[in-house]
Backbone as JSON Lines, residues from 0, in Angstrom:
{"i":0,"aa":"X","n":[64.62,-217.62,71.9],"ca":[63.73,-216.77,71.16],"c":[63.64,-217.22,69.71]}
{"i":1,"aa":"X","n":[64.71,-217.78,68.91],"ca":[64.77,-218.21,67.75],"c":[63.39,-219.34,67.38]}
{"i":2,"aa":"X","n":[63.64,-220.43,68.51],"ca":[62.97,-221.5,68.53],"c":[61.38,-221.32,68.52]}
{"i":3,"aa":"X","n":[61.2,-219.74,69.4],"ca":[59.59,-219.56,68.99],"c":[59.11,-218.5,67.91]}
{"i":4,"aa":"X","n":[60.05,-218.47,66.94],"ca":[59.67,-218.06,65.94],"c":[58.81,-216.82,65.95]}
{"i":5,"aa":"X","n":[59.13,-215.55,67.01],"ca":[58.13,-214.48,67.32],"c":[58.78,-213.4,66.15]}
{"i":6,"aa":"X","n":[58.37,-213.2,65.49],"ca":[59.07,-211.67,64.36],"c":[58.96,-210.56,65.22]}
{"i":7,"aa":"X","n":[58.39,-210.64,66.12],"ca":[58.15,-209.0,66.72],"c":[59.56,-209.17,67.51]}
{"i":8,"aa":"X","n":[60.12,-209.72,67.96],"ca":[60.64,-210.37,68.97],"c":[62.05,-210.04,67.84]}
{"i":9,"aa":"X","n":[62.2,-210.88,67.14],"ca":[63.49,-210.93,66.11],"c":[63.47,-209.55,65.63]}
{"i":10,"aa":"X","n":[62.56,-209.07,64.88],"ca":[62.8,-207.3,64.5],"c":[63.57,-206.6,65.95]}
{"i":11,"aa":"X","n":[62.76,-207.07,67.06],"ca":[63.3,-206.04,67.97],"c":[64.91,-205.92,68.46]}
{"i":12,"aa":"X","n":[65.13,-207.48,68.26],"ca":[66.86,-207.96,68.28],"c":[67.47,-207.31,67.11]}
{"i":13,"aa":"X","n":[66.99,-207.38,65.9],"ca":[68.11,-207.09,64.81],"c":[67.87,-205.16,64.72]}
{"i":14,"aa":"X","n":[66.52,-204.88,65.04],"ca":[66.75,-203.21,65.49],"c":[67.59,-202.53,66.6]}
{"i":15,"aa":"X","n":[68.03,-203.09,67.63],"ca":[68.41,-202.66,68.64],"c":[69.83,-202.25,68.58]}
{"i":16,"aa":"X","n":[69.96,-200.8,69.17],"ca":[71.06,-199.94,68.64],"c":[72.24,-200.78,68.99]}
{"i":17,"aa":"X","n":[72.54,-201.94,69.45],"ca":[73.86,-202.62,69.35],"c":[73.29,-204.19,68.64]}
{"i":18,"aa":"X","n":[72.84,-204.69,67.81],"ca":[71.74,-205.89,67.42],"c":[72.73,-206.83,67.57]}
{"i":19,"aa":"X","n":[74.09,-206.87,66.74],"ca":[75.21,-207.91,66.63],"c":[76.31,-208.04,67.82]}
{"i":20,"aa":"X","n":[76.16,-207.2,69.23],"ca":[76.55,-207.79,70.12],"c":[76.74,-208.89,70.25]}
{"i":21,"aa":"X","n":[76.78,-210.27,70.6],"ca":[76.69,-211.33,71.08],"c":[76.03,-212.24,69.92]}
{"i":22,"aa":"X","n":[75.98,-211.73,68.93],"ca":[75.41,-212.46,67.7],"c":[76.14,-213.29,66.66]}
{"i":23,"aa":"X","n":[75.62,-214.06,66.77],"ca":[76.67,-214.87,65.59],"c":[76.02,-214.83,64.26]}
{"i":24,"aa":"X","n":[76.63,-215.1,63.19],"ca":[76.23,-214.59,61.59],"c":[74.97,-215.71,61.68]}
{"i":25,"aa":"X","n":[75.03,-216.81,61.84],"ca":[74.08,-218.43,62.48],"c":[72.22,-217.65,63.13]}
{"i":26,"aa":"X","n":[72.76,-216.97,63.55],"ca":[71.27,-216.25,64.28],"c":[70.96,-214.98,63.91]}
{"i":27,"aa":"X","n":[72.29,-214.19,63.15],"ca":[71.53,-213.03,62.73],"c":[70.79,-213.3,61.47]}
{"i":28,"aa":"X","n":[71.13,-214.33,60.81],"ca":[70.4,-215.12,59.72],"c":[69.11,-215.38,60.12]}
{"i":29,"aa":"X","n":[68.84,-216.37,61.19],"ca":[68.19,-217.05,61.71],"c":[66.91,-216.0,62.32]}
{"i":30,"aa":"X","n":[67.32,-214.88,62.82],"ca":[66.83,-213.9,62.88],"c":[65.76,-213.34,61.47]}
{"i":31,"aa":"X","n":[66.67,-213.16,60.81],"ca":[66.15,-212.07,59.52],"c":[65.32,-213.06,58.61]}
{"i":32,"aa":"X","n":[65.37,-214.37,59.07],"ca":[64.67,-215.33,58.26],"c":[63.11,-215.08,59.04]}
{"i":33,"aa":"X","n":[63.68,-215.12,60.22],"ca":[61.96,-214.92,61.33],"c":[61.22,-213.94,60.82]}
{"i":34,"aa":"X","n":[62.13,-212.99,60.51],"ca":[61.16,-211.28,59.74],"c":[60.39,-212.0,58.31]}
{"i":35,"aa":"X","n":[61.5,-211.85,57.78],"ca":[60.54,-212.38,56.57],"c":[59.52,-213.28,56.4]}
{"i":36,"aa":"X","n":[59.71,-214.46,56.87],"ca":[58.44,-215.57,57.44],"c":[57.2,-215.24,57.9]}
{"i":37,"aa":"X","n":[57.8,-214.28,59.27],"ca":[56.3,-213.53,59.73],"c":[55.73,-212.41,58.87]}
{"i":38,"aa":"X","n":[56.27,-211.8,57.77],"ca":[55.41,-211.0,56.94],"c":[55.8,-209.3,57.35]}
{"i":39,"aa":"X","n":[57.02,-208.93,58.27],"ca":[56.97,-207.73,58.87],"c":[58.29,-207.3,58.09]}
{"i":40,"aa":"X","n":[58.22,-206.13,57.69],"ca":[58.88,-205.31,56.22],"c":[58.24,-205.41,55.28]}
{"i":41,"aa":"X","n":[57.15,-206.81,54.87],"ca":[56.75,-206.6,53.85],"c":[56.17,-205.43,52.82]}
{"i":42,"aa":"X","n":[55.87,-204.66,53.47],"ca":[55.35,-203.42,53.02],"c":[53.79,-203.33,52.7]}
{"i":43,"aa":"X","n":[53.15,-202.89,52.25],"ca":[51.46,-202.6,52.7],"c":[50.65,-203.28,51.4]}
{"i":44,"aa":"X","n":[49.19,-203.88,51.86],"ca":[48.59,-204.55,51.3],"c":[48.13,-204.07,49.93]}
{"i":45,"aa":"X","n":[48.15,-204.81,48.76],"ca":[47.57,-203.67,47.84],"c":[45.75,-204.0,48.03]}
{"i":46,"aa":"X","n":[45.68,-202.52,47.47],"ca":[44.16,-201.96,47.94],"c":[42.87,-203.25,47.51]}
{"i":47,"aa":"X","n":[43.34,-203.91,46.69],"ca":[42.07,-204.83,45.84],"c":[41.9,-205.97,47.55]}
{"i":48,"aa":"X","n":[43.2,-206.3,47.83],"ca":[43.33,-207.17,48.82],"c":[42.92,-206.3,50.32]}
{"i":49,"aa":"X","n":[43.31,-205.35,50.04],"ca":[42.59,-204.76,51.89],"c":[41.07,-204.71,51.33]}
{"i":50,"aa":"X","n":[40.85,-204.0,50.44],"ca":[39.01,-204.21,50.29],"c":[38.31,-205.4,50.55]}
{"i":51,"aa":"X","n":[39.04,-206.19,50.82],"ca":[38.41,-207.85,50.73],"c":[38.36,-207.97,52.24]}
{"i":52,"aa":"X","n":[39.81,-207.89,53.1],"ca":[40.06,-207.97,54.34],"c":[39.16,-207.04,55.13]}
{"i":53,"aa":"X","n":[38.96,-205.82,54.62],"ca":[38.32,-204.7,55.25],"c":[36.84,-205.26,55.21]}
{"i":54,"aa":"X","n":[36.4,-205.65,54.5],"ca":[34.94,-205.98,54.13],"c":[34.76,-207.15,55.14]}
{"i":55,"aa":"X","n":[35.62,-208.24,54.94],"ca":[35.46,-209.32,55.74],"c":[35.18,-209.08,57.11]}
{"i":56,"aa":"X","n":[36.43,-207.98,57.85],"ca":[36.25,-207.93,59.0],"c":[35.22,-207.29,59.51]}
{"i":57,"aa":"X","n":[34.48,-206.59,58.69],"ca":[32.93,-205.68,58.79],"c":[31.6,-206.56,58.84]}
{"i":58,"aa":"X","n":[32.01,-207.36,58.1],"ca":[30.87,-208.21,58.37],"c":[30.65,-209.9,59.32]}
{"i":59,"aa":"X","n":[32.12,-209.81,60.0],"ca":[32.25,-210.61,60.98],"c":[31.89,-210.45,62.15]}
{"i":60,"aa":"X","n":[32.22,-208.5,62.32],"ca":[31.82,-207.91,63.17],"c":[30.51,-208.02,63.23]}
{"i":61,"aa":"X","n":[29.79,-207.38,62.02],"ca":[28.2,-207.78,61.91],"c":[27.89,-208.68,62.54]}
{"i":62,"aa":"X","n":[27.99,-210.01,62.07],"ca":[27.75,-211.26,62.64],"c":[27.92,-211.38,64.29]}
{"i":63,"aa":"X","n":[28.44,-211.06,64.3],"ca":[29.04,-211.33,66.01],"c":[28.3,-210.38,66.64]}
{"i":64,"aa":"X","n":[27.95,-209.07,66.47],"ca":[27.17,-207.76,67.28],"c":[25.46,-208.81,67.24]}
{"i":65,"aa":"X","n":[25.16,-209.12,66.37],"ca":[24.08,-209.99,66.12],"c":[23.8,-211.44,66.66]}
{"i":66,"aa":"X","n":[25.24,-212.12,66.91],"ca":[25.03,-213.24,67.98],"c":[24.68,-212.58,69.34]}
{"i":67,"aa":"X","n":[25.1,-211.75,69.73],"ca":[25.62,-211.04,70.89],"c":[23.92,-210.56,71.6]}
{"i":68,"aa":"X","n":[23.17,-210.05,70.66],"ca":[22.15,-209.52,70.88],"c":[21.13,-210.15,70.98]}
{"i":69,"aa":"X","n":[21.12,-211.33,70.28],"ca":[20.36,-212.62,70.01],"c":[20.48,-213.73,71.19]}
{"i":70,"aa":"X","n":[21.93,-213.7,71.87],"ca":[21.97,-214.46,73.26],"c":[21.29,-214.54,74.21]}
């Protein structure tokens, strides 16, 4: 699991009500490095940056409802 680098995957190992069972300090590292990498804890977008993302994805959508209809 390390090797494919999934954060959903590593959060769910280092959350799990026994996480350091069978863990060595080598992978719980290796682990908590995967979280951070993939962007999950980071905490929430600031607003200037979701307005951009939000907008983008509105008008991709646009675009695409408009290929769609045009096919």
């Amino acid at each position: 699991m390390i090797e494919s680098g999934n954060g959903y995957a590593a959060r769910d190992v280092l959350t799990h009500p026994d996480p350091l069972a069978g863990l060595s300090e080598a992978h719980r590292q290796a682990l908590t490095s995967i979280v951070a990498a993939s962007g999950l804890r980071a905490g929430t977008i600031p607003a200037p940056l979701l307005d951009t993302l939000t907008t983008s994805v509105k008008t991709a959508g646009e675009m695409l409802a408009s290929a769609v209809r045009s096919a």
